[in-house]
VEXGU-796474 format. One record per atom (N, C-alpha, C): atom name; x, z, y. Coordinates in nm, 2 decimals, padded with zeros to 4 digits, always signed. Layout:
<r at="CA" xx="X" zz="Z" yy="Y"/>
...
***
This chain:
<r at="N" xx="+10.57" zz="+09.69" yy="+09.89"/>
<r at="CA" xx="+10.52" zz="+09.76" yy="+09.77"/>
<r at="C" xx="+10.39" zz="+09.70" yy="+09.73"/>
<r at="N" xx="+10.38" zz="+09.69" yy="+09.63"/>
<r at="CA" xx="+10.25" zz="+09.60" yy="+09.54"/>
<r at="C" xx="+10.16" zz="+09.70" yy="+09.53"/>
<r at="N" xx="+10.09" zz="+09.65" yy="+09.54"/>
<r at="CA" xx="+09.94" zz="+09.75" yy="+09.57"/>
<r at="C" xx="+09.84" zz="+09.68" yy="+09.42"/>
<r at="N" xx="+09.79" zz="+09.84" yy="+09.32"/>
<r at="CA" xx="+09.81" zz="+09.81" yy="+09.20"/>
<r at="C" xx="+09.63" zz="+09.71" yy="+09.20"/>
<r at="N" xx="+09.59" zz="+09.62" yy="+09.13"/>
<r at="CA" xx="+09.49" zz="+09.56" yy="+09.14"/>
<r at="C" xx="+09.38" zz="+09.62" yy="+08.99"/>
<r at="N" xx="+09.41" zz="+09.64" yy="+08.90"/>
<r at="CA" xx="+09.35" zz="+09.70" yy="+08.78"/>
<r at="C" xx="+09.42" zz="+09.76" yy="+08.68"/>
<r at="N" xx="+09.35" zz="+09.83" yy="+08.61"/>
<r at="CA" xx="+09.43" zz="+09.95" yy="+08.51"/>
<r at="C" xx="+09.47" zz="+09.86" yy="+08.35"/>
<r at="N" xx="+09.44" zz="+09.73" yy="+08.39"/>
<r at="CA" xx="+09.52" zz="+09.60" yy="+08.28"/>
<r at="C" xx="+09.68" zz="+09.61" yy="+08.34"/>
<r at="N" xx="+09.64" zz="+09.62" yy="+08.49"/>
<r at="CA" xx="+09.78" zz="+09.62" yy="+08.54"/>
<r at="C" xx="+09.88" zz="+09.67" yy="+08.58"/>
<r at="N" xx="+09.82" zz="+09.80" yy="+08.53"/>
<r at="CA" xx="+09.88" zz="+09.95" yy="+08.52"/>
<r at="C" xx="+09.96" zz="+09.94" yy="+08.40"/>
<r at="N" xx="+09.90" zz="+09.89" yy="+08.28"/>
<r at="CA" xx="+09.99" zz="+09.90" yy="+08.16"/>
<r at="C" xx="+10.04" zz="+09.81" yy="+08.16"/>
<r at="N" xx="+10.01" zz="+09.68" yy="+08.20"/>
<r at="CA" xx="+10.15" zz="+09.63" yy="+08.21"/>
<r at="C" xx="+10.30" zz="+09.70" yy="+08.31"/>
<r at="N" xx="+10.27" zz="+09.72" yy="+08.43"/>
<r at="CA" xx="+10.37" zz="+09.78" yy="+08.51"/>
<r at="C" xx="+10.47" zz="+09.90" yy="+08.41"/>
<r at="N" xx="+10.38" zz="+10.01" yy="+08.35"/>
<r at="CA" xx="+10.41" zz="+10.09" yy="+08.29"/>
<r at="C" xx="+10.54" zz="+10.06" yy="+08.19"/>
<r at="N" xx="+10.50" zz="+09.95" yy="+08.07"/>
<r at="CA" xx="+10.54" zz="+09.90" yy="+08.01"/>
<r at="C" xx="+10.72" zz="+09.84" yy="+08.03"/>
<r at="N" xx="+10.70" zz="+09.79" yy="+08.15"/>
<r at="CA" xx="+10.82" zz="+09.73" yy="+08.24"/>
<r at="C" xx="+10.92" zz="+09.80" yy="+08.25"/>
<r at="N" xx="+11.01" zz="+09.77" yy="+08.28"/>
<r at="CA" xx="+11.15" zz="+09.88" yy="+08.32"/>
<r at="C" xx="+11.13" zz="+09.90" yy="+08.42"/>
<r at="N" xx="+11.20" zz="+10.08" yy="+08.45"/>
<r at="CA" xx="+11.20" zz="+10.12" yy="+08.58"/>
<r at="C" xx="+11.13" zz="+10.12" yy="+08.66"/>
<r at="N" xx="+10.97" zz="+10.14" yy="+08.69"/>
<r at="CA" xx="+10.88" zz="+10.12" yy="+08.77"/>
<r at="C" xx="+10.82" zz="+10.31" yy="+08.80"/>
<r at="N" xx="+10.81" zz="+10.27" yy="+08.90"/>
<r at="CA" xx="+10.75" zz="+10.40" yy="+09.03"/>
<r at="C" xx="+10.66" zz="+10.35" yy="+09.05"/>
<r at="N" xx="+10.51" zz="+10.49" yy="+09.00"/>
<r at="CA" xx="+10.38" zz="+10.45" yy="+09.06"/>
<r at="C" xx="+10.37" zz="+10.54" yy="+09.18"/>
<r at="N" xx="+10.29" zz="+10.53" yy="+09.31"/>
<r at="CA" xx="+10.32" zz="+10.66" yy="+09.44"/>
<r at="C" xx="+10.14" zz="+10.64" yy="+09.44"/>
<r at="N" xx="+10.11" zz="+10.70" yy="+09.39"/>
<r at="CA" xx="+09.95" zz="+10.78" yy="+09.42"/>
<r at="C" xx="+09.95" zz="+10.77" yy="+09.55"/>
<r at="N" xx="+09.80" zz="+10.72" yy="+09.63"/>
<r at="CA" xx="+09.80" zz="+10.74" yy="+09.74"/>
<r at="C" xx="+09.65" zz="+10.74" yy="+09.84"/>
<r at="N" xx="+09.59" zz="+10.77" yy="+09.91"/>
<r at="CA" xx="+09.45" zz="+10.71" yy="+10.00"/>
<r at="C" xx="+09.48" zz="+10.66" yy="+10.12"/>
<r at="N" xx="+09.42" zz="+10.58" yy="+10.17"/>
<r at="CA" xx="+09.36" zz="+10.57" yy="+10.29"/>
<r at="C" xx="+09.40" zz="+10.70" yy="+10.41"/>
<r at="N" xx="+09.31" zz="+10.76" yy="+10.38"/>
<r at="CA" xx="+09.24" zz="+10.90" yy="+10.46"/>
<r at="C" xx="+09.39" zz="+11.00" yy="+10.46"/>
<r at="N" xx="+09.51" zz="+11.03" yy="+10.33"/>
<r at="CA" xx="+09.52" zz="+11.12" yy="+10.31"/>
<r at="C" xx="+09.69" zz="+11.07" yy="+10.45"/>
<r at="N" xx="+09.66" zz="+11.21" yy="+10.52"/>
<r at="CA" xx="+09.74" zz="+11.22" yy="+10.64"/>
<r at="C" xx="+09.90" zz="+11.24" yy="+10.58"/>
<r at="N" xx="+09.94" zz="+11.31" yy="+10.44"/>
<r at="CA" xx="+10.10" zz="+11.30" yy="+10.44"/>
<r at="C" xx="+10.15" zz="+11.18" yy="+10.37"/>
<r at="N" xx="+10.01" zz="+11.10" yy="+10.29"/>
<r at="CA" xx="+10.04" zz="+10.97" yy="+10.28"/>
<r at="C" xx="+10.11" zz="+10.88" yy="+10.38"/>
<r at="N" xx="+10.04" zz="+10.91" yy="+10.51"/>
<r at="CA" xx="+10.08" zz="+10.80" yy="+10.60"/>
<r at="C" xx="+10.20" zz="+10.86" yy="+10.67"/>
<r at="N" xx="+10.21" zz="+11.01" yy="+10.63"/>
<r at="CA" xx="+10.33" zz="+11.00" yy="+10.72"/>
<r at="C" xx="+10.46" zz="+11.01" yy="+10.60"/>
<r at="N" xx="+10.45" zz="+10.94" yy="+10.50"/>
<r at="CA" xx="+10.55" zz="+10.89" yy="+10.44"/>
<r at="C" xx="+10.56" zz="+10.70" yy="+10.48"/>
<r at="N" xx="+10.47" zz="+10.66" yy="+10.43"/>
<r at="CA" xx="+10.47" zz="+10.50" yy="+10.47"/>
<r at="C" xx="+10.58" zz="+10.46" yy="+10.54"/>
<r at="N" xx="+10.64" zz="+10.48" yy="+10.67"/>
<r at="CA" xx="+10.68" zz="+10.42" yy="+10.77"/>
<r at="C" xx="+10.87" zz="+10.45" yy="+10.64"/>
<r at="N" xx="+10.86" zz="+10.51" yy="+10.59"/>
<r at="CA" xx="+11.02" zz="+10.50" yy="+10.50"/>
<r at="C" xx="+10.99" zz="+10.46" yy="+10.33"/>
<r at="N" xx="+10.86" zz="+10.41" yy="+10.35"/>
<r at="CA" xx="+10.89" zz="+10.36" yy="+10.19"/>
<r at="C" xx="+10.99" zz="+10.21" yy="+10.17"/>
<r at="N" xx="+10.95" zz="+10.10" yy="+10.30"/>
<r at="CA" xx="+11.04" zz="+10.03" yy="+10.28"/>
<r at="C" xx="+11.17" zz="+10.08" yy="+10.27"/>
<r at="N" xx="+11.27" zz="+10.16" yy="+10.32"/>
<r at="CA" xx="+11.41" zz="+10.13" yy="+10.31"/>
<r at="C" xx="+11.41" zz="+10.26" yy="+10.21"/>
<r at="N" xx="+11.29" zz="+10.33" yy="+10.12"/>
<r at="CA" xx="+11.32" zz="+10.39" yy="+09.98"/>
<r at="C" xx="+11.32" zz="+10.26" yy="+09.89"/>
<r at="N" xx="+11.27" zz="+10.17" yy="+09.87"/>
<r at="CA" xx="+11.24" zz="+10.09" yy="+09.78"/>
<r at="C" xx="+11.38" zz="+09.99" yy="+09.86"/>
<r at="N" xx="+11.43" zz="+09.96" yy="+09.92"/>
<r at="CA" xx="+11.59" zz="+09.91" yy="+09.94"/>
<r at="C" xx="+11.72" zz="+09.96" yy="+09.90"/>
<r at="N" xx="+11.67" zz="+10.08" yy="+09.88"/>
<r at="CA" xx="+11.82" zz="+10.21" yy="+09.84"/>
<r at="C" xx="+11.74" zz="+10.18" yy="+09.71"/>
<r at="N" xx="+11.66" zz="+10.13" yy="+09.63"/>
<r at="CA" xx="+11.65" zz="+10.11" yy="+09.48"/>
<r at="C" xx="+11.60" zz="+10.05" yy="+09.43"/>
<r at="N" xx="+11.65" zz="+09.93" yy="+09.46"/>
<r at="CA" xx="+11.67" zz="+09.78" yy="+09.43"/>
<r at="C" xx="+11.65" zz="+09.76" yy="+09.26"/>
<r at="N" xx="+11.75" zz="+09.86" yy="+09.17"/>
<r at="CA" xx="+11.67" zz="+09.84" yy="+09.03"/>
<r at="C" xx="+11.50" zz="+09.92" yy="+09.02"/>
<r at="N" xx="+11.44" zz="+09.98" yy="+09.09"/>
<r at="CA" xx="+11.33" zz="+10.01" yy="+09.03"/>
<r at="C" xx="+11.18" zz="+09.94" yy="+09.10"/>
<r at="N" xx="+11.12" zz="+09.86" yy="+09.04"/>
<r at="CA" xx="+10.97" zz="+09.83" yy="+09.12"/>
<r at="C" xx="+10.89" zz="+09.95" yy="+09.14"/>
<r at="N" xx="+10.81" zz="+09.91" yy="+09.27"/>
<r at="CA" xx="+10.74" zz="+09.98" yy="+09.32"/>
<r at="C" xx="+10.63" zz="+09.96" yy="+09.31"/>
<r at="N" xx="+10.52" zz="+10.06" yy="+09.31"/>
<r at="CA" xx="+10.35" zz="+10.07" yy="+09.32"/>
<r at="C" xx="+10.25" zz="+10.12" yy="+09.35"/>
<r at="N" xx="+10.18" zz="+10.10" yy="+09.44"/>
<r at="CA" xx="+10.10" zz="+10.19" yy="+09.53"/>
<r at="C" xx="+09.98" zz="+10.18" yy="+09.43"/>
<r at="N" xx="+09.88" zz="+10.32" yy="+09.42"/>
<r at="CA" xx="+09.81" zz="+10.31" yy="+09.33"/>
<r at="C" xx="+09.67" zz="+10.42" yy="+09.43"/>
<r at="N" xx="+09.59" zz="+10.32" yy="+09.49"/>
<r at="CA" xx="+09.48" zz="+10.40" yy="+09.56"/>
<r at="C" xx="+09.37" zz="+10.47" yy="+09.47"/>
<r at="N" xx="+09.42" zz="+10.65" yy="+09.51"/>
<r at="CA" xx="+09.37" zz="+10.71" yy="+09.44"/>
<r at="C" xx="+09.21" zz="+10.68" yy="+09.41"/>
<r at="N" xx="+09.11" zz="+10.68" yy="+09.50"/>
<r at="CA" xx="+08.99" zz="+10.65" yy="+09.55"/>
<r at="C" xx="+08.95" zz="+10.55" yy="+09.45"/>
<r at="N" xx="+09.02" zz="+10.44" yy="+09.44"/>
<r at="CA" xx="+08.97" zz="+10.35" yy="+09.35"/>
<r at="C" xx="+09.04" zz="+10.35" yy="+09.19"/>
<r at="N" xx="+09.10" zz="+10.40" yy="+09.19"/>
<r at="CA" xx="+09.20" zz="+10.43" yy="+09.02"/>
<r at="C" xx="+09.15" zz="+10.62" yy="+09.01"/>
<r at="N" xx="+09.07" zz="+10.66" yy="+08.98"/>
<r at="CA" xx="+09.05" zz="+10.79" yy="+09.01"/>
<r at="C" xx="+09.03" zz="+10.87" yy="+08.86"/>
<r at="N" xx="+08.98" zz="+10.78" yy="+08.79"/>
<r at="CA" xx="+08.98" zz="+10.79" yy="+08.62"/>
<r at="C" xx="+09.10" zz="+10.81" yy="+08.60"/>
<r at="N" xx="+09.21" zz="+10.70" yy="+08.64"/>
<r at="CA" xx="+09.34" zz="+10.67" yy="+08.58"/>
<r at="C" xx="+09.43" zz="+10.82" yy="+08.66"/>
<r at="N" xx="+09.36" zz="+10.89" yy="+08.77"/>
<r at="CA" xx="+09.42" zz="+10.94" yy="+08.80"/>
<r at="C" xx="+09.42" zz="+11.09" yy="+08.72"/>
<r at="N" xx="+09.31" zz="+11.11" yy="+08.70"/>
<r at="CA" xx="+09.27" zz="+11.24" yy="+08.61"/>
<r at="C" xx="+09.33" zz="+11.25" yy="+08.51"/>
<r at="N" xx="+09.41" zz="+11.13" yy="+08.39"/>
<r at="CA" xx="+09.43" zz="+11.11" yy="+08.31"/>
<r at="C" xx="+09.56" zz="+11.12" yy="+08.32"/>
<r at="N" xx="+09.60" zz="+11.11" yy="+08.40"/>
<r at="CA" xx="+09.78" zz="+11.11" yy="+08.42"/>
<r at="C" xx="+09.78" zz="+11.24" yy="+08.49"/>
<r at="N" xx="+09.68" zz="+11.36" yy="+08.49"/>
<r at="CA" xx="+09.69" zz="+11.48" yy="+08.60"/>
<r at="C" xx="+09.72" zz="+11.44" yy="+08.73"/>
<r at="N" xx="+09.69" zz="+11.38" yy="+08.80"/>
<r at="CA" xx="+09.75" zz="+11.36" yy="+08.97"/>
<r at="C" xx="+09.61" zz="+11.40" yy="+09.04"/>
<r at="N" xx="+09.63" zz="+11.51" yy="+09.10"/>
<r at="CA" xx="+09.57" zz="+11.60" yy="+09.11"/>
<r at="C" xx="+09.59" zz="+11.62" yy="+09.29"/>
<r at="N" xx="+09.67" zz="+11.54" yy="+09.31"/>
<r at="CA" xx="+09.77" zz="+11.62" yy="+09.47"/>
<r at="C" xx="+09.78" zz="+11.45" yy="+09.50"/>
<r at="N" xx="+09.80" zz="+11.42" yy="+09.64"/>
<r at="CA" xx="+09.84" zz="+11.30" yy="+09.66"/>
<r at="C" xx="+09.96" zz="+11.36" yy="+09.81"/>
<r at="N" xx="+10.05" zz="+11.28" yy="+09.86"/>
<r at="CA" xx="+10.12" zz="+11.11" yy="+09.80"/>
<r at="C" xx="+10.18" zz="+11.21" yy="+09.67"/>
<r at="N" xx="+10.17" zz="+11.14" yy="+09.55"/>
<r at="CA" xx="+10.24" zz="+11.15" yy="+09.45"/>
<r at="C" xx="+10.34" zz="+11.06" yy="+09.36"/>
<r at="N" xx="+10.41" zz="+11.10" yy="+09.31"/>
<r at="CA" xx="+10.50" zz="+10.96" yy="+09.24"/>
<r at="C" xx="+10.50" zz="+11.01" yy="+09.09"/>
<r at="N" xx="+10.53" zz="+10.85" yy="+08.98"/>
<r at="CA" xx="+10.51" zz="+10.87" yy="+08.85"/>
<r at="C" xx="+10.60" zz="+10.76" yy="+08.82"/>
<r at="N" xx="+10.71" zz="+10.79" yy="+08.71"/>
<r at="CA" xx="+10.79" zz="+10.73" yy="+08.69"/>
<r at="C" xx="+10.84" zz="+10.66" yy="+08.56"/>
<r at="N" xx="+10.83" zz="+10.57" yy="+08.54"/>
<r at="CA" xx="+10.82" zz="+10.51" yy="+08.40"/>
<r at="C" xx="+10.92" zz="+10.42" yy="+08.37"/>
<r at="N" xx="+10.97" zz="+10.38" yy="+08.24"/>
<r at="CA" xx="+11.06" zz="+10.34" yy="+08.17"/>
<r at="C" xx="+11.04" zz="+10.25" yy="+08.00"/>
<r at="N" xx="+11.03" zz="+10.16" yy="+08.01"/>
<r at="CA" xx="+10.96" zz="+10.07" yy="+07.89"/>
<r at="C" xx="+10.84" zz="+10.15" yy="+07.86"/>
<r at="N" xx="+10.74" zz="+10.19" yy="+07.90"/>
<r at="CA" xx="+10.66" zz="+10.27" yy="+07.85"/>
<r at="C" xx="+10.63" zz="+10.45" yy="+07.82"/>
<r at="N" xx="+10.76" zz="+10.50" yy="+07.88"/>
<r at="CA" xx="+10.79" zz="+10.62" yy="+07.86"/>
<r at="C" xx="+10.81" zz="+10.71" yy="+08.01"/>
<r at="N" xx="+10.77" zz="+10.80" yy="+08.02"/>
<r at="CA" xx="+10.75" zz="+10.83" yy="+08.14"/>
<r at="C" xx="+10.89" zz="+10.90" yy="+08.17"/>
<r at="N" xx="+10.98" zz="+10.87" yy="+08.29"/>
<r at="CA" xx="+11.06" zz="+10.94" yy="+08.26"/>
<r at="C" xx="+11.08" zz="+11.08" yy="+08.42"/>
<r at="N" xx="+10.97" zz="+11.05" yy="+08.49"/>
<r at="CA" xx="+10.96" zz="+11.20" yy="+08.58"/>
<r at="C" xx="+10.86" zz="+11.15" yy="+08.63"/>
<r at="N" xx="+10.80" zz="+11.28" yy="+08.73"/>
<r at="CA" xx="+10.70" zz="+11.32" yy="+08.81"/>
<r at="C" xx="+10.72" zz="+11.40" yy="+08.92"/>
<r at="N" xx="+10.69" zz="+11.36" yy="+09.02"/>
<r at="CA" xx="+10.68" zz="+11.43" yy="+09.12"/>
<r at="C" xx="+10.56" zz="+11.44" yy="+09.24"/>
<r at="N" xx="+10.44" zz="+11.50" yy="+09.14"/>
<r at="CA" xx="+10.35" zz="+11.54" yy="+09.17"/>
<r at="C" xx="+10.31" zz="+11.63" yy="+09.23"/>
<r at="N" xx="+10.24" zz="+11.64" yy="+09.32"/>
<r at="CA" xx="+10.20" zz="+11.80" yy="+09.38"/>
<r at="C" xx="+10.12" zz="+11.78" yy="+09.55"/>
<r at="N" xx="+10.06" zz="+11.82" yy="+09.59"/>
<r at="CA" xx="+09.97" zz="+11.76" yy="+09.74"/>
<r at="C" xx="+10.06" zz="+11.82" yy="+09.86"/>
<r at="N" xx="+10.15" zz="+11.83" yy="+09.85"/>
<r at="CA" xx="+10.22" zz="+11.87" yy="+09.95"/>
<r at="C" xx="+10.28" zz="+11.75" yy="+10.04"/>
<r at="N" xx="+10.38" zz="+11.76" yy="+10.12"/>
<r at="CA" xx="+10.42" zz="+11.64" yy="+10.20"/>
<r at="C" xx="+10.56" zz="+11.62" yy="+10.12"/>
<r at="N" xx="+10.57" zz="+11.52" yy="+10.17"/>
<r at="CA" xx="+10.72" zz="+11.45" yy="+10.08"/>
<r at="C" xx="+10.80" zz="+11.37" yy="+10.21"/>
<r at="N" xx="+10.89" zz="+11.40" yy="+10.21"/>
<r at="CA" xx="+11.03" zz="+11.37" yy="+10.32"/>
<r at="C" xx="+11.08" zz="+11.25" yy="+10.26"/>
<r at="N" xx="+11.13" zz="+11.16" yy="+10.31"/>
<r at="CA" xx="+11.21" zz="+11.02" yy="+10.24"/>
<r at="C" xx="+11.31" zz="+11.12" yy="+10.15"/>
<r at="N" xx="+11.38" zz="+11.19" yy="+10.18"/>
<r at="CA" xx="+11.50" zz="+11.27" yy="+10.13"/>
<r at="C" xx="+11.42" zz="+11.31" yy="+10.00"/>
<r at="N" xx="+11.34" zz="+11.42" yy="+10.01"/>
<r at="CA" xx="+11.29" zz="+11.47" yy="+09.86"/>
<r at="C" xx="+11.24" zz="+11.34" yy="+09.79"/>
<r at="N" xx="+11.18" zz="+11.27" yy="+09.82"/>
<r at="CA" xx="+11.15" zz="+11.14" yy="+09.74"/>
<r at="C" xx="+11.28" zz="+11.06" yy="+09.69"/>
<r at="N" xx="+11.38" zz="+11.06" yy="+09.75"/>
<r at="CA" xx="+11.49" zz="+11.01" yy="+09.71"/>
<r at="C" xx="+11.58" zz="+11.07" yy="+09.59"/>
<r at="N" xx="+11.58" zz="+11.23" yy="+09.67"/>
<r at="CA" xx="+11.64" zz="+11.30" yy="+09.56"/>
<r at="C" xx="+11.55" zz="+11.28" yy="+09.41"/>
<r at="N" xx="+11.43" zz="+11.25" yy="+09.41"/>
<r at="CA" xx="+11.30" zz="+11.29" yy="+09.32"/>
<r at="C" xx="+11.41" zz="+11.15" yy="+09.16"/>
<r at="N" xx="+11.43" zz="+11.05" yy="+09.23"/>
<r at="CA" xx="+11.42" zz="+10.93" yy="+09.24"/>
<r at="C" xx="+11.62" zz="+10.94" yy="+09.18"/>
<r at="N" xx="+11.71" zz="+11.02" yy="+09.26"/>
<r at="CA" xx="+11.81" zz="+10.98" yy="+09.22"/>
<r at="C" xx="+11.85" zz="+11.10" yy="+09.05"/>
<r at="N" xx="+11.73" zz="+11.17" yy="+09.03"/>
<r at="CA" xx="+11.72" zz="+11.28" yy="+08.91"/>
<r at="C" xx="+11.66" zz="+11.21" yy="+08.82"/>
<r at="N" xx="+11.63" zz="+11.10" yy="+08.80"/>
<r at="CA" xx="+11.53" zz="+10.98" yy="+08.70"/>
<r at="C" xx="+11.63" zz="+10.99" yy="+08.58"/>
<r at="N" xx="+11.57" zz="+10.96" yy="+08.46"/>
<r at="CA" xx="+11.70" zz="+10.92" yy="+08.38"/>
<r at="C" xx="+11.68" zz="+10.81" yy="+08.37"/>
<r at="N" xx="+11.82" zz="+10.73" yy="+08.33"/>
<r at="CA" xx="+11.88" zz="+10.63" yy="+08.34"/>
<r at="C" xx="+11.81" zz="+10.55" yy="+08.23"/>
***
């Protein structure tokens, strides 16, 4: 997963087809206990790029997009957002999947 480097590079990504942003820290404990299944999420979906976006350091960008809760995911389409699945709770490979297979096309 690409770990996002500036908010030049955020609109580019945005812009892109198909791209998943996943909010995330260091520190934050349901962060890490998703990690160990992001690889074989980002394998089961092969059309979408992925993006880790450290809340801590993108924290403007985060206020702006409401992500308010981390691990979070943000989901974009030439520019257009096409879901969210935001909220500070913990996230299962499954709910992320399901999150992911409700995208529109």
């Amino acid at each position: 997963m690409e770990l996002l480097q500036s908010t030049e590079q955020f609109e580019q990504y945005k812009n892109a087809e198909r791209v998943i942003f996943m909010f995330s820290a260091d520190w934050c404990g349901d962060c890490r206990f998703i990690d160990p299944s992001l690889p074989a999420i980002e394998a089961n979906y092969p059309d979408y790029s992925f993006v880790k976006i450290d809340r801590d350091q993108f924290i403007d960008l985060c206020v702006e997009l409401d992500i308010f809760g981390i691990p979070s995911f943000v989901a974009y389409n030439n520019g257009q957002e096409i879901g969210r699945f935001v909220s500070k709770d913990r996230k299962t490979q499954e709910e992320i999947e399901a999150f992911i297979d409700g995208l529109e096309k």
